[in-house]
C-alpha positions as CSV (number, residue, x, y, z in Angstrom):
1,X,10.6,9.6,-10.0
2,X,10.8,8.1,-13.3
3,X,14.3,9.0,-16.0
4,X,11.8,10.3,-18.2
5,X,9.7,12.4,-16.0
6,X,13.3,13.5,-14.8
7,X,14.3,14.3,-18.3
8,X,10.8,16.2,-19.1
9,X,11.4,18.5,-15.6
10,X,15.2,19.3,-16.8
11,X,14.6,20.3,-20.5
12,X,12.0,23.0,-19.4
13,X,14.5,24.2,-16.9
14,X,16.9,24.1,-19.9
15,X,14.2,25.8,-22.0
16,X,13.5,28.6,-19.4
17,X,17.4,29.6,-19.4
18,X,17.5,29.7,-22.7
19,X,14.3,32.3,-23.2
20,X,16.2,34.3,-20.7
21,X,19.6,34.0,-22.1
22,X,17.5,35.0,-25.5
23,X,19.2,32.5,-28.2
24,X,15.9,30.7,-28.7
25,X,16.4,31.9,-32.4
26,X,19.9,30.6,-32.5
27,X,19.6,27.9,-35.6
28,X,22.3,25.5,-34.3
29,X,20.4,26.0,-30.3
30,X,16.7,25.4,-31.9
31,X,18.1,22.6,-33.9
32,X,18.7,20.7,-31.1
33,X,16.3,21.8,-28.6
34,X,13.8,20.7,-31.5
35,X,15.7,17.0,-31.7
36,X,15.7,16.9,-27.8
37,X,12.1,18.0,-26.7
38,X,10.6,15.7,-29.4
39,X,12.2,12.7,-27.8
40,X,12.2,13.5,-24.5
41,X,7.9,14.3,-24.9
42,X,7.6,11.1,-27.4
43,X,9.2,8.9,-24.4
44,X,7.9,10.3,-21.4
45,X,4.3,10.3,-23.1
46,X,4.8,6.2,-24.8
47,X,6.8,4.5,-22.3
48,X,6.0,5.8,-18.6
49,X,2.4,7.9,-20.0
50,X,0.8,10.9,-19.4
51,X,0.5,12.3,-15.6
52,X,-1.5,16.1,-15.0
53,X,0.9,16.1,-12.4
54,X,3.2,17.0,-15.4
55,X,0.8,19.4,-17.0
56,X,3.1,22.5,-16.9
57,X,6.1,20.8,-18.0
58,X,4.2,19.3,-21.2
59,X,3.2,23.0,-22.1
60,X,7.2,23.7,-21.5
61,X,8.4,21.0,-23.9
62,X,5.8,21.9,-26.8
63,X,6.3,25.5,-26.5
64,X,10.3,24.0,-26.8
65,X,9.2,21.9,-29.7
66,X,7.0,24.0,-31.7
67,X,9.5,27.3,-31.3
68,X,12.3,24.8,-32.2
69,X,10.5,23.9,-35.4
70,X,10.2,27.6,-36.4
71,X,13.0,28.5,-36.1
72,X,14.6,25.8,-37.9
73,X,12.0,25.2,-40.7
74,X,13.3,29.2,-41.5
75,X,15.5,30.4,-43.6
76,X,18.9,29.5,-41.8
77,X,20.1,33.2,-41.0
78,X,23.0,34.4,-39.2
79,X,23.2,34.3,-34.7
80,X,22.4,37.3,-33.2
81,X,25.3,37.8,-31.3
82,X,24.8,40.5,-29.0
83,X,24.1,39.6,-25.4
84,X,20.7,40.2,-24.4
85,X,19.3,42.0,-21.7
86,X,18.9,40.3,-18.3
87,X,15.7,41.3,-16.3
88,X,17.0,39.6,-12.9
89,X,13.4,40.3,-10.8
90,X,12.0,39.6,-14.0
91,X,14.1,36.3,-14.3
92,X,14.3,35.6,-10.5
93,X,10.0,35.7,-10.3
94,X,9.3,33.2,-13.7
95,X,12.3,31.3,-12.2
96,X,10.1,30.8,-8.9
97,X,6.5,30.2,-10.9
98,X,8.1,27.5,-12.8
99,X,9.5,26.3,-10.0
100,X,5.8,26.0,-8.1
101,X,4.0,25.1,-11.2
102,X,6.5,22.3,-12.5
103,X,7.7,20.9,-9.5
104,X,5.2,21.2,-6.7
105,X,2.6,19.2,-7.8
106,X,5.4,16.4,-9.0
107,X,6.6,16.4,-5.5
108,X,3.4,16.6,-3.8
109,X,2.2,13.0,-6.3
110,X,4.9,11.3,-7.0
111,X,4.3,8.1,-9.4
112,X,4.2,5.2,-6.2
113,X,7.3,3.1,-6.5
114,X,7.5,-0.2,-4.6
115,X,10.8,-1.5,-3.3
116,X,11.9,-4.6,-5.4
117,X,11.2,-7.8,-3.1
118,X,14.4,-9.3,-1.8
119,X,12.9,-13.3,-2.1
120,X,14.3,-15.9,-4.2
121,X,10.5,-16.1,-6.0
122,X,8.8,-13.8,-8.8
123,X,5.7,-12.7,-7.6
124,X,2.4,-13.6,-9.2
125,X,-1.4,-12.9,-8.5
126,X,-4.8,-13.5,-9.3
127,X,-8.2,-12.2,-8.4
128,X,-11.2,-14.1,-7.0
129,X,-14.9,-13.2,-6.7
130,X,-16.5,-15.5,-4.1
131,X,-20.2,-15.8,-2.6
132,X,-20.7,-17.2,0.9
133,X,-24.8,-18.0,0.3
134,X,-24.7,-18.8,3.1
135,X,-24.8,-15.6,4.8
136,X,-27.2,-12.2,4.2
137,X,-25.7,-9.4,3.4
138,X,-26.9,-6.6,6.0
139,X,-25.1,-4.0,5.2
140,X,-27.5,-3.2,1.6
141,X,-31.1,-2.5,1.3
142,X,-31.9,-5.5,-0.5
143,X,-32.9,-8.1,2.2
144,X,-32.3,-10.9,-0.6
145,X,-28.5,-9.8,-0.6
146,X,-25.7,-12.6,0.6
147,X,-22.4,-11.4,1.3
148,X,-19.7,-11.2,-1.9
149,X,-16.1,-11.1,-1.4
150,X,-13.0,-10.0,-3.5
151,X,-9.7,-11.7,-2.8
152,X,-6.6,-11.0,-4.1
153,X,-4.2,-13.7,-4.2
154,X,-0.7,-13.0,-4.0
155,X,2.3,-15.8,-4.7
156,X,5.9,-17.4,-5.7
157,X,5.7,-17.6,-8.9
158,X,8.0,-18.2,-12.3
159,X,7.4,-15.5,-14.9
160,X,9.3,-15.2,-18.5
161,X,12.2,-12.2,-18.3
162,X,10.5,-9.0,-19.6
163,X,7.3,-10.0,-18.2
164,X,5.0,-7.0,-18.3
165,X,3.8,-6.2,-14.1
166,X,0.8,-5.3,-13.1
167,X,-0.6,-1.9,-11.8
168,X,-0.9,-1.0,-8.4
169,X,-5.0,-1.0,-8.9
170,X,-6.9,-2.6,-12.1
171,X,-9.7,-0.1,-11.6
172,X,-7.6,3.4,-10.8
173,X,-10.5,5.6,-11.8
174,X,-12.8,4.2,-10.2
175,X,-11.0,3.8,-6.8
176,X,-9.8,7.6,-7.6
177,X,-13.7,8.7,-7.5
178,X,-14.1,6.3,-4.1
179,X,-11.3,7.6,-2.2
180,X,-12.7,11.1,-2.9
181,X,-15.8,10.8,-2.1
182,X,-14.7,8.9,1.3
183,X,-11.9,12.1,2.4
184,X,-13.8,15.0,0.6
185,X,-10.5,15.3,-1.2
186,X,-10.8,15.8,-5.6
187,X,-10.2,12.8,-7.6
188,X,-7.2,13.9,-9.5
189,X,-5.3,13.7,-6.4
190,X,-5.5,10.0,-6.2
191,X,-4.6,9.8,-10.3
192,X,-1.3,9.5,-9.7
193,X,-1.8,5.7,-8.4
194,X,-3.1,4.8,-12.2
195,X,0.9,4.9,-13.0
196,X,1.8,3.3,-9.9
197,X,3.7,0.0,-11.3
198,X,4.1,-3.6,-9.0
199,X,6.4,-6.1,-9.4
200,X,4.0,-8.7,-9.8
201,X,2.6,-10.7,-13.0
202,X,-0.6,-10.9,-13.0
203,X,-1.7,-15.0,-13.6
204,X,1.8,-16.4,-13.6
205,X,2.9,-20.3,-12.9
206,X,3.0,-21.1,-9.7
207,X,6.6,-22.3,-8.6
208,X,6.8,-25.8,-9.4
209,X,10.2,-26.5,-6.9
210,X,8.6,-26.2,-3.9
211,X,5.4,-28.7,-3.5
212,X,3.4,-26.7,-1.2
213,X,3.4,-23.6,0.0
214,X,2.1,-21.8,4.0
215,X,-0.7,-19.6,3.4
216,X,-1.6,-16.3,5.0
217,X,-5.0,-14.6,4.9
218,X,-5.1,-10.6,5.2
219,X,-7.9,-7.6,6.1
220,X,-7.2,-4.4,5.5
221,X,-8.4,-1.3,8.0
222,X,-12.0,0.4,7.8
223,X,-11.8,1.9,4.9
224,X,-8.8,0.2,3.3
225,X,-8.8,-1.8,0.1
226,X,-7.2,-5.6,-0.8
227,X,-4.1,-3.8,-2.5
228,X,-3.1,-1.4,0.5
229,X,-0.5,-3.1,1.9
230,X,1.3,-4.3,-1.7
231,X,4.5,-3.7,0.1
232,X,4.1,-6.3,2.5
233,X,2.3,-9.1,-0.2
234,X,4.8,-8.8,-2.6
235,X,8.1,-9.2,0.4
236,X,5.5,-12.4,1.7
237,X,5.2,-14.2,-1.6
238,X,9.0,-13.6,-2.7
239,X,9.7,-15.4,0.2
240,X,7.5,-18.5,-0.5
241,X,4.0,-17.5,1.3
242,X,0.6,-17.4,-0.8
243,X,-1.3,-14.6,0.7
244,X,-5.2,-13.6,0.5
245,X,-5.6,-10.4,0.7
246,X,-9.6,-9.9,2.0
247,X,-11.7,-7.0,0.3
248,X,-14.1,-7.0,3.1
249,X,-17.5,-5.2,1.3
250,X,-19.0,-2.1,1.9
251,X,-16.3,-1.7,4.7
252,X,-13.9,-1.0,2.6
253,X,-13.4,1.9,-0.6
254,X,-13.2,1.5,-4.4
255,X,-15.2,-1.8,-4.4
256,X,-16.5,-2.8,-7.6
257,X,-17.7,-6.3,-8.1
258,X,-17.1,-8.4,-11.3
259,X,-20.5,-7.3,-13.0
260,X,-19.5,-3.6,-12.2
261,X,-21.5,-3.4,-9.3
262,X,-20.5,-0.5,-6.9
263,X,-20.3,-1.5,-3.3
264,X,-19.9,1.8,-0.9
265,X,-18.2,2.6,1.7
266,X,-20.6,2.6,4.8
267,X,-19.5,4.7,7.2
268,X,-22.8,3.7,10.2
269,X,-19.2,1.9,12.5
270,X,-17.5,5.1,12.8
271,X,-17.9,5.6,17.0
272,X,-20.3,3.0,17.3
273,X,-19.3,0.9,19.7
274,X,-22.0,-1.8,18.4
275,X,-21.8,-1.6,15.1
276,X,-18.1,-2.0,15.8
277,X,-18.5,-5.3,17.7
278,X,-20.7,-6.5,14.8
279,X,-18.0,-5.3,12.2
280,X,-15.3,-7.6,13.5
281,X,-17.3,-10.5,14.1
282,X,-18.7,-10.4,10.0
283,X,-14.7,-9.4,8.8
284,X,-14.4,-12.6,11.4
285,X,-16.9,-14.9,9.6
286,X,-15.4,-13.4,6.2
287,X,-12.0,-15.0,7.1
288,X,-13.2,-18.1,8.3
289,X,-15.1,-18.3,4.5
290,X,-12.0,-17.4,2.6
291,X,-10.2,-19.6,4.0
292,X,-12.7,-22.8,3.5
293,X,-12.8,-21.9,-0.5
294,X,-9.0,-21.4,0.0
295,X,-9.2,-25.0,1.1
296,X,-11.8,-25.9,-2.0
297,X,-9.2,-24.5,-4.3
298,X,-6.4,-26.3,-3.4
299,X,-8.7,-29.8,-3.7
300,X,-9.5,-28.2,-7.3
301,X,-8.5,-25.5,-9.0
302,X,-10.2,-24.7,-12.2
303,X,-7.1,-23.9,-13.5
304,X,-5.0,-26.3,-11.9
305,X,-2.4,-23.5,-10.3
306,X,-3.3,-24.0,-6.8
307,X,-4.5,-27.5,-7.1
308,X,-2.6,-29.2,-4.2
309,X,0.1,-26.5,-3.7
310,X,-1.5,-24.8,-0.5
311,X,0.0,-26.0,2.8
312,X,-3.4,-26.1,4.7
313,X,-1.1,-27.3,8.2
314,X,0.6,-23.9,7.7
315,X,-2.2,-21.3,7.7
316,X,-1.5,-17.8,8.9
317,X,-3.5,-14.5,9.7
318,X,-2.6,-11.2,9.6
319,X,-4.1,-7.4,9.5
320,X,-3.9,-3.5,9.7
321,X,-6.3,-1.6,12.1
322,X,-9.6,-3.0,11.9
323,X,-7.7,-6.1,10.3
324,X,-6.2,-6.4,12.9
325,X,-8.8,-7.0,15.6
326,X,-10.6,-9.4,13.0
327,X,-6.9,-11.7,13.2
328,X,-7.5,-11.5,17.4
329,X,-11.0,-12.7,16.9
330,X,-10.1,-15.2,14.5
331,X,-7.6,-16.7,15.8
332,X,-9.5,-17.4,19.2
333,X,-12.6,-18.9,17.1
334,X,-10.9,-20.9,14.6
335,X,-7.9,-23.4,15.0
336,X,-7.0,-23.9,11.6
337,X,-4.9,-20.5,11.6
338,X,-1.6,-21.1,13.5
339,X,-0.3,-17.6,13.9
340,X,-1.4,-14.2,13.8
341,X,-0.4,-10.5,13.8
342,X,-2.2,-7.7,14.5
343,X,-0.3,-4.3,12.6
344,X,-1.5,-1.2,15.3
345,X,-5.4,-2.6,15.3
346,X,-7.6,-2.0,18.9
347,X,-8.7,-5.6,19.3
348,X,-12.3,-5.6,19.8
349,X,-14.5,-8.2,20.2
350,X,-14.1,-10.9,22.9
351,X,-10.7,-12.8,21.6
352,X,-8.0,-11.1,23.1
353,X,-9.7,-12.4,26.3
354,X,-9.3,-15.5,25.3
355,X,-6.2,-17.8,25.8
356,X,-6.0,-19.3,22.4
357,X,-2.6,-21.0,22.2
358,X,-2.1,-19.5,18.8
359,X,1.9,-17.6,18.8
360,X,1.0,-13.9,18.2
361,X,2.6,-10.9,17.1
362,X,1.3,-7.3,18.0
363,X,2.8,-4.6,15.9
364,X,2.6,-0.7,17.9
365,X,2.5,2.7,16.0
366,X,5.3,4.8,18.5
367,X,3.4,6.0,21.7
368,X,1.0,9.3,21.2
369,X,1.0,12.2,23.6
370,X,-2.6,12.7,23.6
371,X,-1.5,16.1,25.9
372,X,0.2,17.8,22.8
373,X,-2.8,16.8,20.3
374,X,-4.5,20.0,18.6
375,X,-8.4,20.0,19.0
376,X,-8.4,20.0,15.3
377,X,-6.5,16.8,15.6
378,X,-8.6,15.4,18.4
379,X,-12.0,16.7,16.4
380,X,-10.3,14.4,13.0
381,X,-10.8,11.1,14.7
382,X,-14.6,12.2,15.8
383,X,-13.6,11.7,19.4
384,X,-12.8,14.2,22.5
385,X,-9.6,14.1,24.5
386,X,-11.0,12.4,27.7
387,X,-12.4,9.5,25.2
388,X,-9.1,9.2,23.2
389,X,-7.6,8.6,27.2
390,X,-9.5,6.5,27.7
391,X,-9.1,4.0,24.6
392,X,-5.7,4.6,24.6
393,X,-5.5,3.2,28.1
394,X,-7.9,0.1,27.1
395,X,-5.8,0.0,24.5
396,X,-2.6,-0.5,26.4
397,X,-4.6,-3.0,29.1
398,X,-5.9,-5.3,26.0
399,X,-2.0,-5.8,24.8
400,X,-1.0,-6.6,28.4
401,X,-3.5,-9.4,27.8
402,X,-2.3,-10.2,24.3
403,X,1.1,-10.3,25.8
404,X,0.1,-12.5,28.8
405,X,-1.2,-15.1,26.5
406,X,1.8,-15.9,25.1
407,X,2.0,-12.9,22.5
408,X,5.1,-10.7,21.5
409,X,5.1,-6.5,20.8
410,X,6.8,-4.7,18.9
411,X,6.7,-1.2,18.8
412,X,7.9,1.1,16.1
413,X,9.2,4.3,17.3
414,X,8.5,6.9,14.6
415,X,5.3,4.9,12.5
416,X,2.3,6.2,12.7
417,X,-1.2,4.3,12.3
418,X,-0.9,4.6,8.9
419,X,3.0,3.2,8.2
420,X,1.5,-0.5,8.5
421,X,0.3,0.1,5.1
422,X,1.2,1.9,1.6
423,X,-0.9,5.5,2.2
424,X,2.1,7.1,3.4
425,X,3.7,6.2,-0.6
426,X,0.7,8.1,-2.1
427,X,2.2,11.5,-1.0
428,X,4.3,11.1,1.5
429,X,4.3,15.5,2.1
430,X,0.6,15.7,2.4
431,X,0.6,12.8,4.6
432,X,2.8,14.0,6.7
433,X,1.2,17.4,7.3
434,X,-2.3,15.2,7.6
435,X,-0.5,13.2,10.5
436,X,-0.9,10.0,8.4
437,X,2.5,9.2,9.2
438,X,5.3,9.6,11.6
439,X,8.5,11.1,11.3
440,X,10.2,7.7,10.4
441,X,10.9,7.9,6.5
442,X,8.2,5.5,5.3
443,X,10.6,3.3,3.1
444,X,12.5,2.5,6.1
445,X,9.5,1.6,8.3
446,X,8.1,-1.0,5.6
447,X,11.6,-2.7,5.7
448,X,11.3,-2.6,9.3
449,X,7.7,-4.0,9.2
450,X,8.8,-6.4,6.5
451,X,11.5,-8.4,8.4
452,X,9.8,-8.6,11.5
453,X,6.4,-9.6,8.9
454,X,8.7,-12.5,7.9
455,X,10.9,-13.4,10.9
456,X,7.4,-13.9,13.0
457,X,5.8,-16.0,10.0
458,X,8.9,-18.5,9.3
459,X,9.4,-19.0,13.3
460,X,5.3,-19.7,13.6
461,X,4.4,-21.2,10.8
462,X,8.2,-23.0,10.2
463,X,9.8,-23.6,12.7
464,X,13.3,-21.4,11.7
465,X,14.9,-19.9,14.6
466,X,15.4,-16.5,14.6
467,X,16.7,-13.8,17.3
468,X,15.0,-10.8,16.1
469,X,11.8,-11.6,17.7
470,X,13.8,-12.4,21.2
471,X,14.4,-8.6,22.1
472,X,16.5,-5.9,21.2
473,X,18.2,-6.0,17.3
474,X,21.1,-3.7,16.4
475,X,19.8,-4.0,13.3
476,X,16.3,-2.0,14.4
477,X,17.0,0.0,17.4
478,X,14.3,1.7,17.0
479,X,11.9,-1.4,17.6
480,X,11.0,-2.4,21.2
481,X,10.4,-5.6,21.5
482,X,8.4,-7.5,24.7
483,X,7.7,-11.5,24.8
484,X,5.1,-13.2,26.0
485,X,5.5,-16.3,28.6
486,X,4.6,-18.7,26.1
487,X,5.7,-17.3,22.4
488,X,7.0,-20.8,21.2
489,X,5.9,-21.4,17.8
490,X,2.8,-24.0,17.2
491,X,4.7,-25.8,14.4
492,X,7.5,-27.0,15.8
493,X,9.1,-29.2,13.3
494,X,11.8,-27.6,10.5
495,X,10.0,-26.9,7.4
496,X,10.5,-29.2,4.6
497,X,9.7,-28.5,0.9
């Protein structure tokens, strides 16, 4: 929470008492309530902005201000001194409405704070808009469609001190009216993310120390968005990575294309075990496109940031969910990306059948007792019990795979699906009662996710020893880790700047 959203919820607590204690009309008490509400509302309201979250403790503070300012723009007239009369129902009930009407819906949507990244770099980022003409888009009516993709690009950057940061989203109205329309959940639960701040600058220098940087490509899950796992980007690029975070179209929500273009959510892969095997091989192709422009830019940049700066011998992949089976695929098609991880995706497609020699790390929510599921649980995910067996148990025999090729597993005891990315942040009560995370505290599991993000990617991609990925940590004790027979890393000399 914010000081001054902290400062707005005390002075109408402070307001409340004094209406009850009944020296609202007290000159000296008015005097500076009026001094203190004005500033209080003029800070909250100019520096950190207006939230409806807030709504009730505006109409607190004004009240506070404009009963202030009558009393004190009166004739100045001796205290009332007598004690007033003390309802304590009476007291004890508004107590309890303010209470639920100030502070519930602050809890419930608190402004999204990201953990500052613990890298030597600034973080910086840009957006791309790119067109593979090559390829028709199937998934619009318009059979002269190609397929358009956003990319965010994250990475270590030098930014003046005081450098205003970017927002979590550019377009939080917008992605407000997607995300509602996708969960059947009103828009002005997702307006909190418009005051959600980042600690990155948008279109800074690149770091001119190091001559070229590894580069990672990312997909979010069906249904994500490029941004959803900021947490993760910003840790990456601190730590010397450029990452490219995939918007992959009409798969994902809150899509809006350069010329304002919507592209919406399709929903046709949901339990289609086709359309699913079609999904990952286009989020697939998409990787394999953004990582040839990726190569383009780095020959020439237009503006010259990236020009030369990307480490092309150093390319990882990684992904949440349905990102996560695109990495599995991708990495057994394409030999230019030297390390994956999958964050708690089913891999379809073929790859994980495949023995691609590619190190590979494959992140587990903690196990599920399907047994102790409610139907209304079971009914969420569009599936039955026997089915949800089933995959789970598929699930399970494709990581024995992974894990026989060479990979490593990690699971997290107390993340759920939803821990590998930044939904948990958005309300982290209602996500909890909508199972959208475990019982690990959320900040906690991205630190986990974090170190074992950047252990993996400096051993793969490298070459720096590290122990966390060899078993058992101290540190983590609630991560299990398994190795592979062959987890060596495919770059094997140190890194050199």
């Amino acid at each position: 929470m914010k000081v001054f959203e902290i400062g707005l919820l005390v002075l109408g607590a402070a307001w409340f008492l004094i209406c009850r204690l009944g020296v609202q009309r007290n000159w000296a008490v008015a005097g500076s309530t009026l001094v203190v509400s004005a500033l209080v509302l003029g800070l909250q309201l100019g520096v950190e902005g207006p939230r409806w979250e807030l709504g009730c403790a505006y109409v607190l503070a004004v009240n506070a201000l404009l009963s202030a300012l009558f009393t004190v723009t009166r004739e100045r007239t001796v205290p009332d001194r007598r004690s007033p009369r003390m309802h304590p129902f009476r007291t004890v009930g508004h107590g309890l409405f303010l209470v639920v009407a100030v502070l519930i819906p602050v809890w419930l949507f608190p402004v999204v704070e990201f953990e500052p990244p613990s890298g030597p770099y600034a973080v910086g980022a840009v957006g791309e808009f790119w067109i593979d003409s090559t390829r028709s888009e199937n998934l619009t009516s318009d059979p002269n469609d190609v397929r358009e993709l956003l990319v965010q690009l994250w990475y270590p950057a030098e930014v003046p001190i005081g450098a205003a940061t970017e927002p979590y989203r550019p377009d939080p109205d917008e992605f407000a009216q997607s995300q509602a329309a996708t969960t059947t959940v009103a828009p002005f639960a997702f307006k909190s993310l418009a005051a959600a701040k980042t600690h990155t600058v948008a279109g800074a220098k690149l770091a001119s120390h190091v001559q070229r940087f590894p580069l990672l490509l990312f997909s979010h899950g069906y249904g994500g968005h490029r941004f959803q796992n900021t947490f993760q980007f910003e840790e990456l690029a601190s730590h010397g990575f450029i990452v490219a975070s995939i918007e992959h179209s009409y798969s994902a929500t809150g899509t809006i294309f350069p010329d304002g273009r919507p592209a919406p959510f399709d929903t046709s892969a949901v339990n289609s075990p086709e359309r699913e095997i079609e999904m990952v091989h286009r989020w697939s192709e998409d990787a394999r496109f953004v990582l040839d422009r990726l190569v383009v830019l780095n020959a020439r940049d237009p503006e010259g940031r990236f020009t030369g700066r990307i480490d092309l011998s150093r390319v990882g992949y990684f992904g949440h969910s349905f990102g996560g089976a695109s990495v599995v695929e991708t990495l057994a098609k394409d030999s230019r990306f030297k390390a994956g991880i999958d964050m708690d995706g089913f891999p379809f497609g073929d790859g994980w059948k495949s023995a691609f020699p590619q190190p590979m790390l494959e992140f587990r929510s903690g196990p599920i007792d399907i047994e102790k599921l409610s139907d209304r649980q079971i009914a969420a995910e569009h599936t039955t019990r026997p089915k949800l067996r089933e995959l789970y148990a598929e699930f399970g025999r494709r990581g024995e795979a992974l894990l026989a090729n060479g990979g490593v597993q990690a699971v997290l005891d107390g993340a759920a699906h939803s821990d590998f990315s930044d939904l948990p942040l958005w309300s982290p009560p209602l996500t909890r009662l909508a199972h959208l995370h475990g019982p690990g505290e959320p900040r906690r599991l991205h630190h986990i996710i974090n170190a074992y993000t950047l252990a993996f990617f400096d051993h793969a991609l490298r070459g720096e020893p590290t122990q966390l990925l060899a078993g058992p940590s101290p540190d983590y004790p609630d991560v299990h880790v398994r190795v592979g027979r062959r987890a060596a890393p495919v770059i094997q000399e140190p890194h050199k700047p």
